[in-house]
C-alpha positions in Angstrom: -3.6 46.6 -13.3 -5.9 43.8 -13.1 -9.7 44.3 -11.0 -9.7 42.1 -7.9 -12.4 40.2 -7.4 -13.9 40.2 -4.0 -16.6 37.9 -4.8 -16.1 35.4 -7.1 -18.8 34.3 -10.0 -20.1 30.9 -9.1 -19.3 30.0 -12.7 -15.4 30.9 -11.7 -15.4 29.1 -8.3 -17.0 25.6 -9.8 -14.2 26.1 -12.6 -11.3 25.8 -9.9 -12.9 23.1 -8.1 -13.1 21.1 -11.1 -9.7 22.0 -12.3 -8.6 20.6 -8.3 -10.5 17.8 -8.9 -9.3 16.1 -12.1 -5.9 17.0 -10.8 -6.8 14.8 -8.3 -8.0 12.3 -10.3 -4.8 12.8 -13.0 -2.2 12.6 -10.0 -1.4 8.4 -10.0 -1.1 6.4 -6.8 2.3 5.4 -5.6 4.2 2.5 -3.2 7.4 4.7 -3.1 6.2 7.7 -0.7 7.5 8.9 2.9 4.8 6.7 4.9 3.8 7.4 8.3 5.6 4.4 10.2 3.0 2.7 10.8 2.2 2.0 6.8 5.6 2.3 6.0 6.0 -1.5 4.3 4.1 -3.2 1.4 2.4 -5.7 1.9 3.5 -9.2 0.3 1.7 -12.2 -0.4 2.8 -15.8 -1.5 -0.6 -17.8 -3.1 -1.1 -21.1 -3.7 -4.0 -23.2 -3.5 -3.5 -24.9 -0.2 -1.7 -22.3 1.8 -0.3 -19.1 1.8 1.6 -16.7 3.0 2.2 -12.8 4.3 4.8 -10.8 5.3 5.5 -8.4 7.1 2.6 -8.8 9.6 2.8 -6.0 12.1 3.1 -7.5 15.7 3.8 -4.0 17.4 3.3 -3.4 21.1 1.5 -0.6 23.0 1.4 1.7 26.1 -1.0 4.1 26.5 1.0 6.8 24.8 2.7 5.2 22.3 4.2 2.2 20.6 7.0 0.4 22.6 8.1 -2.1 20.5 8.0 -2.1 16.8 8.0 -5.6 15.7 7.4 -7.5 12.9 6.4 -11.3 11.8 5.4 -13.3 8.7 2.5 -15.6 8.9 2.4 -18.8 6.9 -1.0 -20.9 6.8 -2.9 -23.6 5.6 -6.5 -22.9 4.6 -7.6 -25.9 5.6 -6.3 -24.4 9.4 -8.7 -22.0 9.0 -11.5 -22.0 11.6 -13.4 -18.5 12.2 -13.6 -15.2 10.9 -14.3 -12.5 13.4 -15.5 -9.2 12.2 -14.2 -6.2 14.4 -15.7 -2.5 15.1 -13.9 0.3 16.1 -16.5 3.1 16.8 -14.7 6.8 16.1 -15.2 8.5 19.5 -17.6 10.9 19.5 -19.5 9.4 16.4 -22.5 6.4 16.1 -22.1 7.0 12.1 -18.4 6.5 12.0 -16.3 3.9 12.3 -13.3 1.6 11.4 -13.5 -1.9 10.7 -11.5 -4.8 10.0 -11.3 -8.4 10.2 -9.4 -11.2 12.4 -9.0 -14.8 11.1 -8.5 -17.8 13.6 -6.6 -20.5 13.0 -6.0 -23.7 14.5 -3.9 -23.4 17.9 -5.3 -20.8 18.9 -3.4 -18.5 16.4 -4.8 -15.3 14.7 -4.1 -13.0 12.1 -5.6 -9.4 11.1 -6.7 -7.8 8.0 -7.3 -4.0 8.5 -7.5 -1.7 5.3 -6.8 1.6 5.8 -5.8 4.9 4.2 -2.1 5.0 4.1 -1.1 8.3 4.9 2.5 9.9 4.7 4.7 11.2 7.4 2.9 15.0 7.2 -1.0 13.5 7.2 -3.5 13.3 9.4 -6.8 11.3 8.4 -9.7 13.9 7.1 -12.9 11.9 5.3 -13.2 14.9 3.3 -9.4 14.8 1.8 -10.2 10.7 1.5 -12.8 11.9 -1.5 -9.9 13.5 -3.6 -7.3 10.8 -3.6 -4.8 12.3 -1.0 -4.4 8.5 0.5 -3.4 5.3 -1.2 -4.9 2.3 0.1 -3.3 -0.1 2.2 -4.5 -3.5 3.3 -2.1 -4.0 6.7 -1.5 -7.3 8.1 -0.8 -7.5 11.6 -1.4 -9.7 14.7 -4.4 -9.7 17.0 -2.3 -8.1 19.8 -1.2 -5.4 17.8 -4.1 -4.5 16.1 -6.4 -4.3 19.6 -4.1 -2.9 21.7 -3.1 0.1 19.2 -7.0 1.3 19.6 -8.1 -0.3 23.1 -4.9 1.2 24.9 -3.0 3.5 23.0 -5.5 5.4 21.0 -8.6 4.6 24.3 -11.2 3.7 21.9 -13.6 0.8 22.1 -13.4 -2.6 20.5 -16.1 -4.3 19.6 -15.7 -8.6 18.4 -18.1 -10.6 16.6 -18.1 -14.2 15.2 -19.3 -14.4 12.0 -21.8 -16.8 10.9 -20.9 -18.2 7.3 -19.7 -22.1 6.2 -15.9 -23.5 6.2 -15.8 -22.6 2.4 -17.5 -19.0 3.0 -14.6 -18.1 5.5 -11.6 -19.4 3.5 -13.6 -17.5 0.1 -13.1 -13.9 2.1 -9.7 -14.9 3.1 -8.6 -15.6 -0.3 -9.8 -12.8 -1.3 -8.6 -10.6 0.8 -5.2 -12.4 0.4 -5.4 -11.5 -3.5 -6.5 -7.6 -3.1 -3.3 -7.4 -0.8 -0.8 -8.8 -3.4 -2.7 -7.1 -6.5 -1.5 -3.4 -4.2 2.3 -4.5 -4.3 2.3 -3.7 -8.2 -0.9 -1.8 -8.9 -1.6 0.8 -5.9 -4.3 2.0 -5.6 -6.1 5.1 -3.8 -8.4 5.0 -0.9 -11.5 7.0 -1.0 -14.0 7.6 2.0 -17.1 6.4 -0.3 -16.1 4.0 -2.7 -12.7 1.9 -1.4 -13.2 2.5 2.5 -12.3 0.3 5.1 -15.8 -1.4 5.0 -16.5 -1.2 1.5 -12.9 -3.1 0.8 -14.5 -5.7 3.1 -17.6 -5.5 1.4 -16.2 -6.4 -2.1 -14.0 -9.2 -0.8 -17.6 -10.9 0.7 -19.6 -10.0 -1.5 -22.4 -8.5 0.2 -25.1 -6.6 -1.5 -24.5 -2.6 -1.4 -25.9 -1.6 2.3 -25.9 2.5 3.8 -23.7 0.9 6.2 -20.4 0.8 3.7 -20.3 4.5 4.0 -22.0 5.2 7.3 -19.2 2.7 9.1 -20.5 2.9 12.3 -23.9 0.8 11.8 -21.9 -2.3 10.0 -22.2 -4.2 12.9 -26.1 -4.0 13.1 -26.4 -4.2 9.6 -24.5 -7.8 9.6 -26.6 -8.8 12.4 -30.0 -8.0 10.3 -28.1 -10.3 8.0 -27.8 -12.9 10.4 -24.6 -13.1 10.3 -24.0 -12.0 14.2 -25.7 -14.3 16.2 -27.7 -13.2 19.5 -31.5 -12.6 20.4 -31.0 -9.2 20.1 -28.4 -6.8 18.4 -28.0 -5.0 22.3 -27.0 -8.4 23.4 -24.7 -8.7 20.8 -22.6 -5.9 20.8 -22.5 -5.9 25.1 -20.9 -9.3 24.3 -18.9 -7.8 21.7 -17.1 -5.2 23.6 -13.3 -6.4 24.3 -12.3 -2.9 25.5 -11.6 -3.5 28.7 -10.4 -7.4 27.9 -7.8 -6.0 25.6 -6.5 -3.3 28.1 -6.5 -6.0 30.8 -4.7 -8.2 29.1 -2.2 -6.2 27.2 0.8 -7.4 28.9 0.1 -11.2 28.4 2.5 -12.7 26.2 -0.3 -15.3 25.0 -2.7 -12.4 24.3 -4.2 -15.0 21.2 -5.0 -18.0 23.8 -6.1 -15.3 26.5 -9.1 -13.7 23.6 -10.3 -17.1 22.4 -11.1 -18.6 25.9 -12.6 -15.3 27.0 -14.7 -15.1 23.5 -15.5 -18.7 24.0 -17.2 -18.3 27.0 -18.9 -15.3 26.2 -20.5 -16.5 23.1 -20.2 -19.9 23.7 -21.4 -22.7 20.4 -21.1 -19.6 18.2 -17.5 -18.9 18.7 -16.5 -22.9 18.0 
């Protein structure tokens, strides 16, 4: 009969964590897995040098419990429509370190389109940071509308929203949508896994701008102040900034309005004023 051990050597518990981690590593990503809804579909991307376009965009509708509609869209657009990029901060409840962040781009008529990139978890996952080290989540860069993205955390998940313009030039702003656009159709034949450090949601965003390495790419929830130090947020200070940033209680207002897009512009436009033209 073999001795039990009650305590393990160190030497033998190091052995089994390596052994779990380079079957982690071993284990290749997939597109074919039992998504939670939300992630369920692939992105797709048509390119070409003047316009593009994405399908499915998500365009899903929210109460404060739940989805109520499950919608979905496909965007096609001109660069040249291009006219701001808005950088978006979702702070994780209970944390000023952690965060999630994404992107909207806004287009002429008043139009807008979301990039979020987020850990595409199956039917059976919840999110853990610590599981996003050891590839349990392929990534997924999710298109969706500006309505669907906000009111899925202002109103169903009740966390705040935070909008900034972003301060770069007309070729700067069609350079990160480009290359967002090509990370998203690269995924649909080469997946590839998330991981909390090195391909998180504000590292992704990172890469496709790309900024200079920053603390902030890991510890999500000071992006925001980190861009303004940048100046790439405008305002006198960063306090001023982020009270004009916070949406929350715009997006929950203004949930049922069919021209949500129209609705967020005028209000952005007269908070920030010449910085949201």
């Amino acid at each position: 009969m073999l001795p039990v051990l009650k305590h393990p050597p160190a030497g033998v518990l190091l052995a089994v964590a390596l052994m779990l981690f380079i079957g982690a590593l071993a284990k290749p990503p997939r597109n074919d897995r039992a998504w939670y809804p939300y992630l369920a579909r692939t992105t797709q991307v048509a390119l070409a040098d003047a316009a593009f376009t994405v399908k499915p965009v998500t365009d899903w509708r929210y109460d404060s419990k739940d989805a109520v509609s499950k919608d979905y869209a496909e965007a096609a657009y001109d660069f040249a429509q291009l006219k701001k990029v808005w950088f978006l901060l979702e702070p994780q409840p209970g944390s000023t370190l952690a965060a999630h962040t994404f992107l909207l781009f806004e287009f002429e008529g008043d139009r807008l389109l979301g990039a979020t990139i987020e850990a595409r978890r199956e039917t059976h996952e919840h999110y853990s940071a610590w599981h996003g080290l050891w590839n349990k989540y392929e990534l997924a860069y999710l298109w969706g509308t500006a309505h669907d993205l906000l009111a899925r955390r202002a109103v169903m998940l009740d966390h705040q929203v935070f909008m900034y313009p972003i301060k770069v030039s007309e070729a700067g702003e069609q350079d990160v949508l480009r290359q967002l656009l090509e990370r998203t159709h690269a995924l649909e034949t080469r997946p590839r896994y998330y991981n909390t450090l090195e391909s998180n949601c504000t590292n992704e965003l990172a890469k496709a701008t790309k900024l200079k390495w920053h603390s902030s790419f890991v510890l999500t929830g000071t992006a925001d102040n980190h861009l303004f130090e940048l100046g790439l947020i405008p305002g006198e200070t960063f306090a001023d900034a982020e009270q004009l940033g916070d949406v929350t209680a715009f997006i929950k207002a203004e949930n049922s309005d069919e021209n949500f897009d129209a609705a967020l512009l005028a209000e952005l436009r007269k908070r920030w004023g010449k910085d949201a033209d």
